[in-house]
GUVEXMI-659052 format. One record per atom (N, C-alpha, C): x, y, z; residue in one letter. Coordinates in steps of 0.001 Angstrom, whole numbers, padded with zeros to 6 digits, always signed. Layout:
N
XYZa/...
This chain:
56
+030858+019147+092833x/+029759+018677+092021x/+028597+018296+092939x/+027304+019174+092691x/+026236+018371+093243x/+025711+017192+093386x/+025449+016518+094175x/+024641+015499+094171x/+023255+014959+093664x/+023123+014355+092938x/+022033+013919+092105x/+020999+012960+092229x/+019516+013174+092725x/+019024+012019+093202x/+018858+011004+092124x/+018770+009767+092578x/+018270+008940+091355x/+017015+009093+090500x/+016145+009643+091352x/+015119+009992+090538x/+014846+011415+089808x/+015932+012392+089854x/+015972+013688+089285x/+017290+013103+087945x/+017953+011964+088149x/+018806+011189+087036x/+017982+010791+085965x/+017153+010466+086433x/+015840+009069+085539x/+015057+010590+084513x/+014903+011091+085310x/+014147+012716+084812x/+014914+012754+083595x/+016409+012980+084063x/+017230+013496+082844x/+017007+012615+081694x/+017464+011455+082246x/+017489+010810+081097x/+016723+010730+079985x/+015205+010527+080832x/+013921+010627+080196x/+013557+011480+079169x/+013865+012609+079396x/+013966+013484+078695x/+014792+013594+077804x/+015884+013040+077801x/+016657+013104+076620x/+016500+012263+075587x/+016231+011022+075784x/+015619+009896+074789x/+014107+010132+074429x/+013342+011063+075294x/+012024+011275+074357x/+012182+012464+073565x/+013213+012995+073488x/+013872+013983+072377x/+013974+013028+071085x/+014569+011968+071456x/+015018+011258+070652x/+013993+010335+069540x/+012603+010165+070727x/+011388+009805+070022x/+011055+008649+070557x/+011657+007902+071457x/+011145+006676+072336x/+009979+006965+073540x/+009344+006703+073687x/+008292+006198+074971x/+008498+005079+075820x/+008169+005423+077102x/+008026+004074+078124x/+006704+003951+078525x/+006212+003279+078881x/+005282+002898+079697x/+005109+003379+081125x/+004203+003406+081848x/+004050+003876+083375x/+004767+002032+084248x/+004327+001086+083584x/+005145-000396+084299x/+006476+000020+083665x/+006945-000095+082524x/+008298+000122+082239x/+009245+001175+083069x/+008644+002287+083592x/+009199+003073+084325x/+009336+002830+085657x/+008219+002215+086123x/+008191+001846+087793x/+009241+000151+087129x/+009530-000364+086529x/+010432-001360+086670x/+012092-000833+086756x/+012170+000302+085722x/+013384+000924+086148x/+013413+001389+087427x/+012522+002114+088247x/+012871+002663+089663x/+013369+001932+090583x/+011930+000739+090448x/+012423-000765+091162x/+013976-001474+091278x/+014295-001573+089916x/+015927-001805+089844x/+016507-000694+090340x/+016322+000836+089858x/+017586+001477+090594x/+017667+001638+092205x/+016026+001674+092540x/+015955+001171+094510x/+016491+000057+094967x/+017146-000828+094050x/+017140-002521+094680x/+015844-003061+094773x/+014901-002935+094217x/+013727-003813+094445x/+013830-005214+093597x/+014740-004864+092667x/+014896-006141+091405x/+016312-006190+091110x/+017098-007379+091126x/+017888-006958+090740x/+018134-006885+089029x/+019820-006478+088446x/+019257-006120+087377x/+019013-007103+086390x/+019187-008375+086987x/+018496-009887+086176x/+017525-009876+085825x/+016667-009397+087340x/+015257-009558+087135x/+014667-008505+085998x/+015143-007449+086163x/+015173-006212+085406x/+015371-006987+083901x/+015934-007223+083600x/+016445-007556+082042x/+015693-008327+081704x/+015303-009631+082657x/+014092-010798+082249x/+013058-010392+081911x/+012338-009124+082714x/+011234-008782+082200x/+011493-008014+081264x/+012487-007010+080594x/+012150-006494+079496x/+012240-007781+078216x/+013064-008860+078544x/+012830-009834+077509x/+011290-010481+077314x/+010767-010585+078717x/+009365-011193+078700x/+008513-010301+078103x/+008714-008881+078027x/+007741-008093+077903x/+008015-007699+076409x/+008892-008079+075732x/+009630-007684+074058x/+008860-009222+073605x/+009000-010479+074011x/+008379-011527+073155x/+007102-011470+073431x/+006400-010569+074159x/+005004-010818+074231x/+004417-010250+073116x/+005003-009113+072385x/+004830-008324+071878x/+004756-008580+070110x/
């Protein structure tokens, strides 16, 4: 089995849920990268999608 970068993963995915009819954002997306690089962990990750759902 080939190896899969994380960011040719994120591709996939992407694509399969905007089949589905969801959108992200250009911050919503660089926050997922961030978490899957380790830039956040996935606390931080989750806090902001909560911060960013009650702003709303």
């Amino acid at each position: 089995m080939a190896n899969v970068s994380a960011e040719k993963a994120l591709k996939n995915q992407l694509a399969s849920v905007c089949m589905e009819g969801f959108r992200f954002t250009e911050k919503e997306l660089d926050n997922v990268k961030k978490c899957l690089s380790g830039e956040l962990s996935f606390k931080q990750f989750t806090d902001k999608i909560v911060k960013d759902v009650r702003r709303k």
